[in-house]
VONU-120223 format. One line per 2 residues: their letters; for each residue y, x, z of N, C-alpha, C. Coordinates in steps of 0.2 Angstrom, whole numbers, m for minus. Atoms other than C-alpha are relative to their C-alpha. Example, Ala and Ser with C-alpha at 12.3 -4.5 7.8 and 13.67 -1.06 7.14 Angstrom:
<pts>
as	m6/4/0/m22/62/39/6/4/0 ~ m6/m4/m1/m5/68/36/5/m4/3
</pts>
This chain:
<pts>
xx	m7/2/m2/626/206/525/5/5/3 ~ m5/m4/m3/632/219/535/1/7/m4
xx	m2/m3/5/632/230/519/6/m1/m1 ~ m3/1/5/642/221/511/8/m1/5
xx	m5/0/m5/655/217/525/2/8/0 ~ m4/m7/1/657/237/526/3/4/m5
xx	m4/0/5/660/236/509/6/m1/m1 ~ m7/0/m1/674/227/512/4/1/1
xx	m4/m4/m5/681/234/526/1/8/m4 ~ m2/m7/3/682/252/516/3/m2/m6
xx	m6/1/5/690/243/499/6/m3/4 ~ m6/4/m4/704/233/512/4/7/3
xx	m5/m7/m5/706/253/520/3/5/m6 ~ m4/m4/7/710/261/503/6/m3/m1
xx	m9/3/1/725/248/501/5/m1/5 ~ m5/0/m2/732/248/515/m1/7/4
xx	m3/m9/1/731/268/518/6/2/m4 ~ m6/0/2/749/272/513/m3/5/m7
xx	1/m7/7/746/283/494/4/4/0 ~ m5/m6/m1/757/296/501/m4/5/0
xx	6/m6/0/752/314/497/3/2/8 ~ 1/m5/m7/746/323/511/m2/6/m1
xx	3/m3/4/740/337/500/2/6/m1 ~ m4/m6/4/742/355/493/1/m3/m6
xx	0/1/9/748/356/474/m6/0/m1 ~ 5/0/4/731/359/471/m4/m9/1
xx	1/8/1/729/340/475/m7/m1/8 ~ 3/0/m7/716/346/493/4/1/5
xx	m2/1/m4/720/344/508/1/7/6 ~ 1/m6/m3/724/361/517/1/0/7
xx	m3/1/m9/723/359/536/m6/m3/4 ~ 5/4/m4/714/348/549/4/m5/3
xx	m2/8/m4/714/331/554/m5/m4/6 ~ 4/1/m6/709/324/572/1/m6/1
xx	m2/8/m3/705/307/578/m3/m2/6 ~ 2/2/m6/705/303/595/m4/6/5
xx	5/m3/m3/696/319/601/5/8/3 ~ m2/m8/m2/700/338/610/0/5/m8
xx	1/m3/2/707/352/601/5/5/2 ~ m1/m8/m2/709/370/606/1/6/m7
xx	0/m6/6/716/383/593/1/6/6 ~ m2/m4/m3/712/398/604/4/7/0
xx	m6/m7/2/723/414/607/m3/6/m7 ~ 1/m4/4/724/425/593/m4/m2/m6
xx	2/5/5/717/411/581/4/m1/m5 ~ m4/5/5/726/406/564/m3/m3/m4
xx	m2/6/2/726/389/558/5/1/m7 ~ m2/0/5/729/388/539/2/m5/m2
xx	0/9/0/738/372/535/3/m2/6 ~ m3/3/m6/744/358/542/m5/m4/5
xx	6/1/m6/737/350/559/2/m8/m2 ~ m1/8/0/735/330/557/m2/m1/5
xx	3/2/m4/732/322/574/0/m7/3 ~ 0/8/m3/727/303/579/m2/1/7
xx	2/3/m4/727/298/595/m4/5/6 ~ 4/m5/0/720/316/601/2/5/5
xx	m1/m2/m3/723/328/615/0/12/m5 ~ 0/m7/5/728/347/605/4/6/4
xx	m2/m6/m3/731/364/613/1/6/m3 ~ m2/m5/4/739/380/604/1/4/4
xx	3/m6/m8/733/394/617/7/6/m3 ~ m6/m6/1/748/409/616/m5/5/m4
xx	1/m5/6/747/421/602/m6/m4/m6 ~ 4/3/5/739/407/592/4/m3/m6
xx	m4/2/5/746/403/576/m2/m4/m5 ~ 0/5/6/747/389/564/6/1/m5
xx	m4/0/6/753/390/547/3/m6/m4 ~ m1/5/1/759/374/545/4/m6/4
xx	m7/5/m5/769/358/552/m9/m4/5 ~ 2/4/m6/761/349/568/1/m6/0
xx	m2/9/1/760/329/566/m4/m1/5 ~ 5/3/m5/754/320/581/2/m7/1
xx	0/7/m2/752/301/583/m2/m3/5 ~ 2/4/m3/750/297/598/m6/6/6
xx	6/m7/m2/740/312/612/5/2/3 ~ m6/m7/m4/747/327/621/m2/6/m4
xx	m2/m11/2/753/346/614/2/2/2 ~ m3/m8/m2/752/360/622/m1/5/m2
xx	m2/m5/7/760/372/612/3/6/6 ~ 1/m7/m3/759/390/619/2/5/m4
xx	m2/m4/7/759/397/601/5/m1/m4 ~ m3/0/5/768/400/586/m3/m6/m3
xx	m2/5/7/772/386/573/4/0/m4 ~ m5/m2/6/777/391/556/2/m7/m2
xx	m2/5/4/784/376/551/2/m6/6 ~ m2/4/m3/790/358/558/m7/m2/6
xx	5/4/m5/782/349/575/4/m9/0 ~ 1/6/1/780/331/574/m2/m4/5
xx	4/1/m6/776/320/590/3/m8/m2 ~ m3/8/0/777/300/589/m6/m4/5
xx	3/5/m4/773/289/603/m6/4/6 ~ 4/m4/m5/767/306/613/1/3/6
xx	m1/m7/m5/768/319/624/1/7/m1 ~ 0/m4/2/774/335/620/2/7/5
xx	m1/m6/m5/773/352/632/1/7/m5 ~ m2/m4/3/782/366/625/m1/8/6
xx	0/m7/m5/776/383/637/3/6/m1 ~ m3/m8/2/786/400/639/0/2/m6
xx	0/m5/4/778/408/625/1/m6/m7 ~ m2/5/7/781/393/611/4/2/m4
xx	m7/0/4/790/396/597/m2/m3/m8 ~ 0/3/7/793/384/582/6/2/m5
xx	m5/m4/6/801/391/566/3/m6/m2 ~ m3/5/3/806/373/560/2/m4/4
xx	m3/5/m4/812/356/567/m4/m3/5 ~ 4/1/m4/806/350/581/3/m8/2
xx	m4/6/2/807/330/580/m4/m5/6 ~ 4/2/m7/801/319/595/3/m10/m1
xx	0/5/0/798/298/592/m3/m5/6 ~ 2/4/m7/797/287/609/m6/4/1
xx	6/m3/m2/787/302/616/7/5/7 ~ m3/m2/m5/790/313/631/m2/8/m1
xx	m1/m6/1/796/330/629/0/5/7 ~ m1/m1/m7/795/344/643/0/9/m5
xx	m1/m6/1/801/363/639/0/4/7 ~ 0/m3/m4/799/378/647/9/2/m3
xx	m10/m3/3/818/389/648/m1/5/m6 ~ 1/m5/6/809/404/637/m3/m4/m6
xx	3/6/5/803/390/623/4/3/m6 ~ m4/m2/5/809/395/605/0/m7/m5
xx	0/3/7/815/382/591/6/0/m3 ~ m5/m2/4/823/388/577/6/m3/m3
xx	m2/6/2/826/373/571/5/m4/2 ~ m2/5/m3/833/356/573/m4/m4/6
xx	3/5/m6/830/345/588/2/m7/m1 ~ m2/7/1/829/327/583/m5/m6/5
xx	2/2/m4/826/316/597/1/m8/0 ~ m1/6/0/824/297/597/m7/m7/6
xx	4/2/m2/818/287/610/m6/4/8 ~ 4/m4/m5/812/302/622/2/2/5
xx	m1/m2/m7/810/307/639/0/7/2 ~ m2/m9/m2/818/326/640/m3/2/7
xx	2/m2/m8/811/335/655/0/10/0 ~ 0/m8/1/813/355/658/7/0/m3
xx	m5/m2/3/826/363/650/3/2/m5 ~ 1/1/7/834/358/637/7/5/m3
xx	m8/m2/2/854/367/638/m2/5/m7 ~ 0/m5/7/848/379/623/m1/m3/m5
xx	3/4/8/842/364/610/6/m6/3 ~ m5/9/1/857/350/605/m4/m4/m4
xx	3/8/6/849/335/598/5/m1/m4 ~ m4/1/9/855/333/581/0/m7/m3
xx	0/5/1/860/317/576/m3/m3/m7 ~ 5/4/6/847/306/565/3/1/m7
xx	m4/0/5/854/309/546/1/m7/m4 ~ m1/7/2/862/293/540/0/1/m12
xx	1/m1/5/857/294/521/6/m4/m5 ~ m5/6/2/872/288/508/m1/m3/m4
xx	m2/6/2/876/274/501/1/m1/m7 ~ m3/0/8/877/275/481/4/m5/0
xx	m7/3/2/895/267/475/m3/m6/m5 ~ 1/1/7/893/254/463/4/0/m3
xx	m5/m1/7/908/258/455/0/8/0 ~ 1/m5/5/904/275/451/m9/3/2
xx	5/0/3/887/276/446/m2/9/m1 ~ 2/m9/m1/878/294/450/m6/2/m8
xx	4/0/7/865/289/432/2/m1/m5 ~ m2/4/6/866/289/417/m3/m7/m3
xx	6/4/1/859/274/407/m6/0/0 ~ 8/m4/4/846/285/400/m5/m1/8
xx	5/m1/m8/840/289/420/m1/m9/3 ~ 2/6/m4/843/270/425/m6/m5/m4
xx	6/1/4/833/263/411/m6/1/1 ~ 7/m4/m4/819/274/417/m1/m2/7
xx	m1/0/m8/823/270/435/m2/m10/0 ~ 4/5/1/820/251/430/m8/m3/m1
xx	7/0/2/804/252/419/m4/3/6 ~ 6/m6/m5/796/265/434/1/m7/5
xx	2/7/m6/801/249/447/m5/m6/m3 ~ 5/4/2/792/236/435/m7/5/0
xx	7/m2/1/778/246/432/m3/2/7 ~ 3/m1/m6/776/251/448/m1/m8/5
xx	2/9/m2/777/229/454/m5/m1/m3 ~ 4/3/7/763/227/439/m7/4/3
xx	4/m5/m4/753/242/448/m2/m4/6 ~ 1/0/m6/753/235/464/m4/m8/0
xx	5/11/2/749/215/458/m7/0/m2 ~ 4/0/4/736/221/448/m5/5/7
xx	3/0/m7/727/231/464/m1/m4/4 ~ 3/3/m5/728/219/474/m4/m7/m3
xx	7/4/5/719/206/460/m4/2/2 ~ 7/m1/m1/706/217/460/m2/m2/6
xx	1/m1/m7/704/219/478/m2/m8/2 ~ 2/4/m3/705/202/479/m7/m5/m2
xx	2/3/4/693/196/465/m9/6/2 ~ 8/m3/m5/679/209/475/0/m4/4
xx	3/2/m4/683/201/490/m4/m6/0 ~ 2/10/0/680/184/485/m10/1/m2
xx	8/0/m1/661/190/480/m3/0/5 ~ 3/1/m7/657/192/498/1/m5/2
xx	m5/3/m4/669/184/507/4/m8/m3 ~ m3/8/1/672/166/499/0/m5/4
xx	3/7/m7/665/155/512/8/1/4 ~ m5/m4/m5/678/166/525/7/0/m2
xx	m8/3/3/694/165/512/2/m7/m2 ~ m1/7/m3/691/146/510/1/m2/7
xx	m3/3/m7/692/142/528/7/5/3 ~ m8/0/0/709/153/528/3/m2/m1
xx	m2/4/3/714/145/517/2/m7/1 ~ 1/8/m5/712/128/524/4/1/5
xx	m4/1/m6/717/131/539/9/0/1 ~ m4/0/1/733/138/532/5/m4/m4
xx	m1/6/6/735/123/520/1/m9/6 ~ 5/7/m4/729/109/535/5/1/7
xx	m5/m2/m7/741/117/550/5/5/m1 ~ m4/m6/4/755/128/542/4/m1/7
xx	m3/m1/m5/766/126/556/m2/5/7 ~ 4/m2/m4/754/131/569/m1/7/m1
xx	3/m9/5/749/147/557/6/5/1 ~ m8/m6/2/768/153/554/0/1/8
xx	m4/0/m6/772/150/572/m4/6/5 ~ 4/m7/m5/758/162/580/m1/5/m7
xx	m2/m4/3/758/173/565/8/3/4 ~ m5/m1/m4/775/175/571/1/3/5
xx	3/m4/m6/771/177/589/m3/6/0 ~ 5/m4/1/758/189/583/5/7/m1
xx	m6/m5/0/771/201/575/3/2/6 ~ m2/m1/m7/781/199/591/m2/4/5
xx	2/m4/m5/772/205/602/m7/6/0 ~ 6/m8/1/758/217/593/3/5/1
xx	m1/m7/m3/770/231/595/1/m1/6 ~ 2/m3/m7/772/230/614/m7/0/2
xx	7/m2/m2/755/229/616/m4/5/m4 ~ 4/m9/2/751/244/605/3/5/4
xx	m6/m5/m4/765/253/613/m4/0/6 ~ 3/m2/m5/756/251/630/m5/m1/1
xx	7/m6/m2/740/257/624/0/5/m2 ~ m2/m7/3/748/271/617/1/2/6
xx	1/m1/m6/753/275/634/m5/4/3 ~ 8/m5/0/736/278/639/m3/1/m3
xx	5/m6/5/729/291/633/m7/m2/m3 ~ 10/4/0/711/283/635/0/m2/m7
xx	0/7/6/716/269/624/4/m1/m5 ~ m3/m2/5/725/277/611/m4/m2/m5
xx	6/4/4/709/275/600/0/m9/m3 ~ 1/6/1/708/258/602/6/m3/m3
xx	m6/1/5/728/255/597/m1/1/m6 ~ 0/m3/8/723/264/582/m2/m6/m3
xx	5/4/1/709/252/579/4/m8/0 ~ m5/8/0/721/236/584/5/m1/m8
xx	m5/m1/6/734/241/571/m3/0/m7 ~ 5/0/6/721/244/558/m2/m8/m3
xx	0/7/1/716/226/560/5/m7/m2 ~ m6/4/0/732/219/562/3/1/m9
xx	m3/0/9/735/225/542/m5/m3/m3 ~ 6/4/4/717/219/538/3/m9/m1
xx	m2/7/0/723/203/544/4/m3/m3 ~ m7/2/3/739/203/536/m2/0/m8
xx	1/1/5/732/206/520/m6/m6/m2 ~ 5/9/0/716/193/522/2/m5/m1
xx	m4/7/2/727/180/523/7/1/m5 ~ m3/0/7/739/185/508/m4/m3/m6
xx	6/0/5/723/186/498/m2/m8/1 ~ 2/9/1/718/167/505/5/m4/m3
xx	m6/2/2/735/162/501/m2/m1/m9 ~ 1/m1/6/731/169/484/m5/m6/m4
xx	6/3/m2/717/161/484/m1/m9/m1 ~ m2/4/2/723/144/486/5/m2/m5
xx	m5/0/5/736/147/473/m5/m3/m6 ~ 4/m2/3/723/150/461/m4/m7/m1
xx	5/6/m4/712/134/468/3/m7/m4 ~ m6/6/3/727/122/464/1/m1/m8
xx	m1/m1/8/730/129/446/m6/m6/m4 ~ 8/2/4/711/125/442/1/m9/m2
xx	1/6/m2/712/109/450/4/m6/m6 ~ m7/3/2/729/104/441/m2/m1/m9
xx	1/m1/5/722/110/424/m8/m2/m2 ~ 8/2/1/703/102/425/m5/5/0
xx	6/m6/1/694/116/425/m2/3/6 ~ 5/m1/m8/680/123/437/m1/11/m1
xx	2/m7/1/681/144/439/m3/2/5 ~ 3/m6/m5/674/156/448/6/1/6
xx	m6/m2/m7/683/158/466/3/7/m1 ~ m1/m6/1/683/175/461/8/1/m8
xx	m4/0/3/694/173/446/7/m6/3 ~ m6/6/m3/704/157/455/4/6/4
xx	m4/m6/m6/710/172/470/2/5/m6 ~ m1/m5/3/711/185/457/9/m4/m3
xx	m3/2/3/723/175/446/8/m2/7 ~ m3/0/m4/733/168/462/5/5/3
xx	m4/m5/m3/737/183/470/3/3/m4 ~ m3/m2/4/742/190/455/9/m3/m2
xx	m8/2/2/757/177/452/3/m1/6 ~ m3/0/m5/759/177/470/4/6/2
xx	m2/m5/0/763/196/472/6/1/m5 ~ m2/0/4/772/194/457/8/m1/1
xx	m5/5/m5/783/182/463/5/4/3 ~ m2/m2/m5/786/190/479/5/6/m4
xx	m3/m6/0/792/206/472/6/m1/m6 ~ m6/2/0/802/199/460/8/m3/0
xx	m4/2/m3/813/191/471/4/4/1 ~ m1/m8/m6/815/208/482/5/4/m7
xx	m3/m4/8/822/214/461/6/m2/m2 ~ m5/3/4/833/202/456/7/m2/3
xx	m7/m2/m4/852/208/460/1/m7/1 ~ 0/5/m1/857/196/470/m2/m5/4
xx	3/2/m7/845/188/479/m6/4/3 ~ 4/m6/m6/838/205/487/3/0/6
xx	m2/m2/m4/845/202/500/0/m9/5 ~ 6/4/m3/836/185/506/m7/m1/m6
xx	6/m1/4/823/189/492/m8/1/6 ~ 6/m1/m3/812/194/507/m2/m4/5
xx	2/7/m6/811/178/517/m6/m4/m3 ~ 7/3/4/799/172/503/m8/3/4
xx	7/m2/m1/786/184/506/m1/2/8 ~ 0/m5/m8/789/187/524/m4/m8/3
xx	5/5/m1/786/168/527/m8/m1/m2 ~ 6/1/4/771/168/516/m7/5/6
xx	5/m6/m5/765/184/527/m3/m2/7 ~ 1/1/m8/767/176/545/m5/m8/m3
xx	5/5/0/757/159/537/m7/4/2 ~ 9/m5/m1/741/172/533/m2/2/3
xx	1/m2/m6/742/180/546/m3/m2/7 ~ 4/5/m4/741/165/557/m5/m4/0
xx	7/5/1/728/157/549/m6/2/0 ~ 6/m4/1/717/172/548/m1/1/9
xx	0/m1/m8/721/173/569/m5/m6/3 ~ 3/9/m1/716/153/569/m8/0/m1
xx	7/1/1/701/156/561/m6/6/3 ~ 6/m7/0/692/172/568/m1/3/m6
xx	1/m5/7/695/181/552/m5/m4/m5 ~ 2/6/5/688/165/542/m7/m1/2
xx	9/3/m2/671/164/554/0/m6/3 ~ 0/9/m4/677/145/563/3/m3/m7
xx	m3/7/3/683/130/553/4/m5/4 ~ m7/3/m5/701/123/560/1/m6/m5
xx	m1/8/4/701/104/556/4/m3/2 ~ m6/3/m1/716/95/556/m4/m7/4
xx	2/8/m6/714/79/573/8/m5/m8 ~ m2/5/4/715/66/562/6/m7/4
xx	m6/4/m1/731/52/562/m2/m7/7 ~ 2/6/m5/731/40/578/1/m5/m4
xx	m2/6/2/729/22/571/1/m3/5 ~ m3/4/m5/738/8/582/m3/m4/m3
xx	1/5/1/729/m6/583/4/m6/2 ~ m4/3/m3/737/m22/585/m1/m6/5
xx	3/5/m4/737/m33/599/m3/m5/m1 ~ 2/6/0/728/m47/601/2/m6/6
</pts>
């Protein structure tokens, strides 16, 4: 059983991993990736690639050189070295020493910045959210780039490009419904008992479910935010927010899952749970996205699936991840006096 359960859990992490390249053209990954742990690139060292770091403490000794951009999520930089390229710091700590110099932009997300006065960056300084310290009179923060607005009275495409520009959004809605059928038509061979009593629950107490779904949303980011904080318990943020997407997808999939349940029911027929969740989630995602598509109502298009998210969410919270069973307290009868 606890095979199968980590089966799970590594097909749930492939979907919700963003499919953004992080890649050379050659399609590998040229660099290093830390999580949670020390690293020292010492003097006179160079670092080929970009540095990717979770939650992790990273040192760049003077005369040490990296060929690439600096991404940190969450840890402390102490940059002493050169960096050919962009630095990156979100929700960190970021220590820029005399000998520092970065060739690119130097970009800081509710993290805490400290320069020395000899510090080099060539670049831009984009700061949102951070606590400047040291000396900053040589770097002006450059203000966030506000991206524009296409006209819709004059049209920067032609047909031929919008035409294209439509089919690539359907194909790409058809791509992603059909992903998560699969996904959910594995889960359902393990975890059927589990997406049942989500399901239920979300079916038997809908109120209950959106209203702490809700709550949940609310206040997961302050409470990752201060264990971000602490450095310790960086790791374990990680790990919260990881679940927090398990969760949120579990409960779509349950959702699906009853969709799927109802059809059968409605039409006499007895399937497989596996094709009931498959089929469901399918016209469920389907649904959702083309709300989000159709001029018009994109712009409360996404109250659909936003309600639909905070029900799963809290129904998968209500049940332990669908290991209790939440039975609705049955109707008070009034008996009549005698």
């Amino acid at each position: 059983m606890k095979l199968k359960l980590l089966f799970v859990v590594f097909l749930l992490a492939l979907l919700v991993v963003p499919w953004q390249s992080v890649a050379a053209s050659d399609g590998s990954f040229d660099g290093q990736i830390i999580f949670g742990q020390s690293f020292t690139l010492e003097s006179g060292k160079t670092l080929e690639g970009d540095l990717l770091v979770f939650g992790g403490m990273v040192e760049i000794q003077e005369k040490a050189l990296v060929n690439g951009d600096v991404v940190l999520f969450g840890g402390l930089l102490t940059l002493d070295g050169t960096v050919n390229g962009n630095v990156s710091v979100t929700g960190g700590q970021v220590s820029l020493g005399p000998t520092a110099h970065i060739t690119g932009d130097l970009i800081t997300v509710g993290a805490t910045l400290e320069k020395a006065e000899t510090a080099r960056v060539d670049g831009e300084l984009y700061l949102s959210g951070t606590m400047p310290t040291g000396n900053l009179d040589e770097l002006t923060p450059t203000p966030w780039p506000i991206p524009d607005v296409p006209s819709w009275s004059e049209p920067r495409l032609s047909p031929f490009e919008v035409g294209w520009g439509i089919l690539g959004r359907v194909f790409n809605v058809f791509l992603q419904a059909i992903g998560l059928t699969a996904l959910a038509m594995v889960l359902m061979l393990f975890l059927a008992p589990q997406t049942g009593r989500v399901a239920q629950a979300a079916v038997s107490q809908p109120w209950i479910a959106g209203l702490l779904g809700l709550l949940t949303v609310i206040l997961s980011p302050f409470a990752l935010l201060l264990l971000t904080i602490t450095l310790i318990l960086i790791p374990v943020a990680v790990l919260a927010a990881f679940l927090l997407a398990l969760a949120g997808l579990f409960g779509w999939i349950a959702l699906g899952y009853e969709i799927g349940e109802r059809f059968t029911r409605a039409i006499r027929r007895t399937w497989h749970p596996s094709f009931s969740a498959g089929l469901g989630v399918f016209v469920l995602t389907l649904l959702s996205s083309a709300l989000n598509s159709i001029p018009g109502l994109s712009c409360v298009g996404w109250v659909f699936p936003t309600l639909l998210g905070l029900l799963g969410l809290g129904a998968v919270i209500m049940t332990r991840f669908g290991t209790q069973t939440v039975t609705q307290a049955p109707p008070k009868v009034e008996t009549p006096e005698t």
